[in-house]
N, CA, C and O atoms as a GROMACS GRO file, in nm:
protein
  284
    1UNK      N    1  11.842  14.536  10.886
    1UNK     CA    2  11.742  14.500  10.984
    1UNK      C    3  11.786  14.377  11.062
    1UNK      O    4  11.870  14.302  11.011
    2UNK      N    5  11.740  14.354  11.175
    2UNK     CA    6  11.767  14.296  11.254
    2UNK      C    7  11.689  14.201  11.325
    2UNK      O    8  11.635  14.270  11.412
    3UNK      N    9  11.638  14.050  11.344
    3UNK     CA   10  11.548  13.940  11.348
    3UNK      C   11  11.598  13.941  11.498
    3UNK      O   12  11.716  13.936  11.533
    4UNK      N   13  11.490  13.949  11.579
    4UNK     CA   14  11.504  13.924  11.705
    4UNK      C   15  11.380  13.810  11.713
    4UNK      O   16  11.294  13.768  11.634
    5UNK      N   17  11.418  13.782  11.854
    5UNK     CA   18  11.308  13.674  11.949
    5UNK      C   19  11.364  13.663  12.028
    5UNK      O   20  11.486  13.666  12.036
    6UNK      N   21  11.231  13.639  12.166
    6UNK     CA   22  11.238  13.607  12.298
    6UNK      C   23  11.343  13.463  12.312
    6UNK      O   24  11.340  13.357  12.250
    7UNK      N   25  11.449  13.521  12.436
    7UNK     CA   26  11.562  13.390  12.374
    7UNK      C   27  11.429  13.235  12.410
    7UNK      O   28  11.456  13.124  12.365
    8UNK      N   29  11.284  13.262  12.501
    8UNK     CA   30  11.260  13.103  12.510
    8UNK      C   31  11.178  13.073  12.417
    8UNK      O   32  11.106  12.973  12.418
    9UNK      N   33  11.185  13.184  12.299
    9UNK     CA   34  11.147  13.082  12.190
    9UNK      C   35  11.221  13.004  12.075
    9UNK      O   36  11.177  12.947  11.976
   10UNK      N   37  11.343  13.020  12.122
   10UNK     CA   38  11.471  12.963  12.054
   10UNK      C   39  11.513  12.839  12.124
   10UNK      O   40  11.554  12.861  12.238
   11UNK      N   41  11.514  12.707  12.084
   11UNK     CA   42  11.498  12.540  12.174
   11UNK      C   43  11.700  12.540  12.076
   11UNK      O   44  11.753  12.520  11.967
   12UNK      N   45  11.738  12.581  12.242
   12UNK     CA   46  11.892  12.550  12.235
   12UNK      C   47  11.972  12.407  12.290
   12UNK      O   48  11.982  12.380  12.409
   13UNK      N   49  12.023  12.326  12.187
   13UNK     CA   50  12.100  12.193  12.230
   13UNK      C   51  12.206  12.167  12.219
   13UNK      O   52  12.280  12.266  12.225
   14UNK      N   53  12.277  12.034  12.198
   14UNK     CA   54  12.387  12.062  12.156
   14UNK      C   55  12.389  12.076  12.030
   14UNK      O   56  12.324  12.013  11.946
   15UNK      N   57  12.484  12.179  12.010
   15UNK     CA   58  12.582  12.198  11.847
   15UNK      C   59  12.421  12.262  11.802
   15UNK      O   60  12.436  12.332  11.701
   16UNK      N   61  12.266  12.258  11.849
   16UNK     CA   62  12.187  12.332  11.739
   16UNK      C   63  12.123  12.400  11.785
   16UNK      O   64  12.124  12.405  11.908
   17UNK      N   65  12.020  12.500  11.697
   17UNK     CA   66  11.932  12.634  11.798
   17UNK      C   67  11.806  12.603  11.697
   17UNK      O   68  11.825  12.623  11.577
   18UNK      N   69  11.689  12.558  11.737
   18UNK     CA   70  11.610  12.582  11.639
   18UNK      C   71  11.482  12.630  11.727
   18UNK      O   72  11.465  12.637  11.849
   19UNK      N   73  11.390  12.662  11.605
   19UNK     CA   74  11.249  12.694  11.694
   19UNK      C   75  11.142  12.626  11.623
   19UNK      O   76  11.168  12.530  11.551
   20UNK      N   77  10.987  12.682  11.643
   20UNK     CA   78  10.934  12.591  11.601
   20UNK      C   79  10.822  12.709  11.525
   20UNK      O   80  10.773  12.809  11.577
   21UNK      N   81  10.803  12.644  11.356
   21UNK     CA   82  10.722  12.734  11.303
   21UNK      C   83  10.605  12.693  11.260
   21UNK      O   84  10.592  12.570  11.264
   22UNK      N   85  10.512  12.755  11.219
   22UNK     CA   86  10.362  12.734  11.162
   22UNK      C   87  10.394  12.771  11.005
   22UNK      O   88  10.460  12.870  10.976
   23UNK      N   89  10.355  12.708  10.935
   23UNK     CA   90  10.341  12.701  10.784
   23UNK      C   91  10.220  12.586  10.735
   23UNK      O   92  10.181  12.481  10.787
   24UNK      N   93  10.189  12.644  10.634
   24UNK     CA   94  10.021  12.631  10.578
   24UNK      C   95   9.943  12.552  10.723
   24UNK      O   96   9.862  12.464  10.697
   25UNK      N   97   9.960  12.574  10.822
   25UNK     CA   98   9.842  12.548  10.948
   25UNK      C   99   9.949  12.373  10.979
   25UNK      O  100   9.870  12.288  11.020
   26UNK      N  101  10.041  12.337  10.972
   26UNK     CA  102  10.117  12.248  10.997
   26UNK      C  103  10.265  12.303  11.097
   26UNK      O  104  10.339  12.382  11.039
   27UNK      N  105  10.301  12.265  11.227
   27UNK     CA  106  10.422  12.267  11.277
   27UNK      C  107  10.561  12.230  11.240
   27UNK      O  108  10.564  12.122  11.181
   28UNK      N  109  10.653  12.275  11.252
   28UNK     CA  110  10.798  12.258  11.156
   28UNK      C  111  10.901  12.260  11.284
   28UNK      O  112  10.862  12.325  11.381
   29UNK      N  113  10.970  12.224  11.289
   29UNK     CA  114  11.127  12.253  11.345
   29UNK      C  115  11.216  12.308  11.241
   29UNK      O  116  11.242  12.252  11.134
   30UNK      N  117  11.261  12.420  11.278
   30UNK     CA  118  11.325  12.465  11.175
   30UNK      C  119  11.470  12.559  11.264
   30UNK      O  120  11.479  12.641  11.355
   31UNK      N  121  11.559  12.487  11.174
   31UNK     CA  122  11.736  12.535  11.207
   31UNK      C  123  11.796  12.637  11.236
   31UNK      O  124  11.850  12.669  11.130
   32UNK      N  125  11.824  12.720  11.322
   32UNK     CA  126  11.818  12.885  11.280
   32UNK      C  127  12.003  12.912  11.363
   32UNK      O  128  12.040  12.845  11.459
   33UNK      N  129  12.067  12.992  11.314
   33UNK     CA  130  12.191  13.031  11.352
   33UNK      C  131  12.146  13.192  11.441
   33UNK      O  132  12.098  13.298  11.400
   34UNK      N  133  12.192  13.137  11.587
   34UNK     CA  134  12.193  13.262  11.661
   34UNK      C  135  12.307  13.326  11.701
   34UNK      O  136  12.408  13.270  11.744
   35UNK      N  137  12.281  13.485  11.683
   35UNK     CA  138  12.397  13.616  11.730
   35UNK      C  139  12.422  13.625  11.888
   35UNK      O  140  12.441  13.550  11.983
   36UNK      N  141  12.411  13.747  11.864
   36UNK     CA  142  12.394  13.806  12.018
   36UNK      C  143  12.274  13.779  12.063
   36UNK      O  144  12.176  13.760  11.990
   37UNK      N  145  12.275  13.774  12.240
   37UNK     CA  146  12.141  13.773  12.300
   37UNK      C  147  12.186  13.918  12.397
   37UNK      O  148  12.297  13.952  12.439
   38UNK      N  149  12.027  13.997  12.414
   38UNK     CA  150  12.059  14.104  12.460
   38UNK      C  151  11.891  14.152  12.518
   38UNK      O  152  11.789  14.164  12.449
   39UNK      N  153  11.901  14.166  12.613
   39UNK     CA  154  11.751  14.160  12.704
   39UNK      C  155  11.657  14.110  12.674
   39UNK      O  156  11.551  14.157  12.633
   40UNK      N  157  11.692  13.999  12.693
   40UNK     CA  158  11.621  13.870  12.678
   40UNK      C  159  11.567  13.844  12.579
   40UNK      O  160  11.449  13.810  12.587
   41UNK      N  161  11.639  13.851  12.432
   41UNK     CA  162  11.623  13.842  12.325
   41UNK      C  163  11.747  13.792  12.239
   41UNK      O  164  11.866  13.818  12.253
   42UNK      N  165  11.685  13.717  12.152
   42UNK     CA  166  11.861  13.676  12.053
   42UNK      C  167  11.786  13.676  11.924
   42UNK      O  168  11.674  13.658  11.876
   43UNK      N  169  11.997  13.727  11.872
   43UNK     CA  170  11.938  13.747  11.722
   43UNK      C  171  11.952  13.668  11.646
   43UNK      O  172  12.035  13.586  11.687
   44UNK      N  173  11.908  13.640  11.535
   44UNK     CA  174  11.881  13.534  11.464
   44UNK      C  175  11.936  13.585  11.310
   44UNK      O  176  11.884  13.659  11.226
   45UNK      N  177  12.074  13.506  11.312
   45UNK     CA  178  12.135  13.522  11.169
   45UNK      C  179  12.129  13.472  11.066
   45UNK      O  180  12.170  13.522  10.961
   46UNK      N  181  12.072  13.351  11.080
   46UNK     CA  182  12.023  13.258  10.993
   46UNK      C  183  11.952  13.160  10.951
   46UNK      O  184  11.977  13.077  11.039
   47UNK      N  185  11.887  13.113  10.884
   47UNK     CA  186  11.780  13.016  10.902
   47UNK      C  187  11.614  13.048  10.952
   47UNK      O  188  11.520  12.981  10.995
   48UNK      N  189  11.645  13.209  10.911
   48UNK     CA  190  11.478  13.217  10.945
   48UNK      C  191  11.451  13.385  10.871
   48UNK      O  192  11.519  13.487  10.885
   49UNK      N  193  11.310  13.360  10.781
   49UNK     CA  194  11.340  13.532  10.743
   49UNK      C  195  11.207  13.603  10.845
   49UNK      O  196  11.134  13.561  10.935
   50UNK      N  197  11.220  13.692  10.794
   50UNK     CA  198  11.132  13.827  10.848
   50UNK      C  199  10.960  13.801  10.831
   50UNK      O  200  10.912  13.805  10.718
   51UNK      N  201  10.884  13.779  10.937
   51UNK     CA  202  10.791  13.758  10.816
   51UNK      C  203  10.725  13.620  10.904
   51UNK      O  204  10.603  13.619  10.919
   52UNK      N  205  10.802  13.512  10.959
   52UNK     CA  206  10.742  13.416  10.946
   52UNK      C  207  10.702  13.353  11.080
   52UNK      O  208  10.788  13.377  11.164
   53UNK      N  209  10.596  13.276  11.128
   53UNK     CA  210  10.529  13.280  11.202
   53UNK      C  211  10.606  13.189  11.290
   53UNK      O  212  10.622  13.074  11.249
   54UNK      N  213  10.661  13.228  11.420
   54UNK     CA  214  10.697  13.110  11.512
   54UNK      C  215  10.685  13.154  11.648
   54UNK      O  216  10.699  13.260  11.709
   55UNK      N  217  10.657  13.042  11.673
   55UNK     CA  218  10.588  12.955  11.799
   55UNK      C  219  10.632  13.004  11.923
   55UNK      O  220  10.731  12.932  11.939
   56UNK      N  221  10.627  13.065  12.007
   56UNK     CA  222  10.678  13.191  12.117
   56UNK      C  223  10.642  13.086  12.290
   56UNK      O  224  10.733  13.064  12.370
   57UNK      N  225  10.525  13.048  12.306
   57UNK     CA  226  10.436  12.951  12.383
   57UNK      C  227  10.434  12.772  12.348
   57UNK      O  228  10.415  12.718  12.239
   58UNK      N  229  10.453  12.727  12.447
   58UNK     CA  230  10.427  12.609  12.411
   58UNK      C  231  10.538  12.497  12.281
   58UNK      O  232  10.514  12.387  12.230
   59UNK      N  233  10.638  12.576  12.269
   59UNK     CA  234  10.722  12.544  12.197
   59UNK      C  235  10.816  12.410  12.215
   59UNK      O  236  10.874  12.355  12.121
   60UNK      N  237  10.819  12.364  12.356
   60UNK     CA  238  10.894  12.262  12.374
   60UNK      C  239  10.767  12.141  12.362
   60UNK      O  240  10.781  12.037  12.299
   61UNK      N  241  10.681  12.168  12.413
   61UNK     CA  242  10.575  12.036  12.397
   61UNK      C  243  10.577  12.022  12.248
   61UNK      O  244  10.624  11.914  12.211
   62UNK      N  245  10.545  12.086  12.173
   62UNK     CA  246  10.542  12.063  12.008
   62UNK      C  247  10.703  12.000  11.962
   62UNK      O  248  10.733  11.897  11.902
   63UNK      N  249  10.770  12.085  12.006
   63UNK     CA  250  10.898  11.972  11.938
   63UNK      C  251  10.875  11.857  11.988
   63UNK      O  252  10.856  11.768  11.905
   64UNK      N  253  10.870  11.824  12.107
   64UNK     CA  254  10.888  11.683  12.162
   64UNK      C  255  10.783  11.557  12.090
   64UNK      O  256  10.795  11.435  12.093
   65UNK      N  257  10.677  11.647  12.026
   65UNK     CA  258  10.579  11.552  11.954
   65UNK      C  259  10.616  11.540  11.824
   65UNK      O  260  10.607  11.431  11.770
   66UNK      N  261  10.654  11.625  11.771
   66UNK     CA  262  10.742  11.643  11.644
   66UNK      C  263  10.816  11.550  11.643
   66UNK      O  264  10.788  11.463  11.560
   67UNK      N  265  10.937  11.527  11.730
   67UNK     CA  266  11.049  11.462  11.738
   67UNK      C  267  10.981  11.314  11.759
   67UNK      O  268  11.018  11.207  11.711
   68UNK      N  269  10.887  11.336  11.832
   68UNK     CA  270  10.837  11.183  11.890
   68UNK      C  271  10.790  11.122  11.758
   68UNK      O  272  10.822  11.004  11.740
   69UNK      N  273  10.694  11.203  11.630
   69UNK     CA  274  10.621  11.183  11.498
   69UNK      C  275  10.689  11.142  11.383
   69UNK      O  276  10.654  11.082  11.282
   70UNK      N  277  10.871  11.220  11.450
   70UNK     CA  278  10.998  11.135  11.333
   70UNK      C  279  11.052  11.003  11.343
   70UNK      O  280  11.109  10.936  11.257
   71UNK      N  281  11.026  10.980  11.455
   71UNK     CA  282  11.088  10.827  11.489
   71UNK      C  283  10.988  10.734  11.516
   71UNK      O  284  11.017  10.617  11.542
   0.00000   0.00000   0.00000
């Protein structure tokens, strides 16, 4: 099987690809290794299983508060 997502819910930088997930009703940044992208979708080889809830909308405002909440 094969883990796809819309590539803009994948927050690409340098050297990392992560997105942003919901777990127990709390936001995460979480690390994910991407494949191929292929109509407007990429696959996701690692760092994320089947199953788990992430953030499709609104994804860059939440990291940036995230990021802003680590430092």
């Amino acid at each position: 099987d094969t883990l796809l997502l819309p590539e803009g819910a994948v927050l690409q930088g340098p050297g990392a690809s992560q997105v942003v997930v919901e777990e127990d009703g709390r936001y995460r940044l979480r690390d994910v290794q991407v494949g191929a992208a292929s109509a407007g979708r990429l696959e996701i080889v690692g760092g994320l299983q089947a199953g788990a809830r992430v953030v499709t909308g609104g994804q860059n405002q939440i990291a940036a508060e995230l990021s802003a909440a680590a430092n």
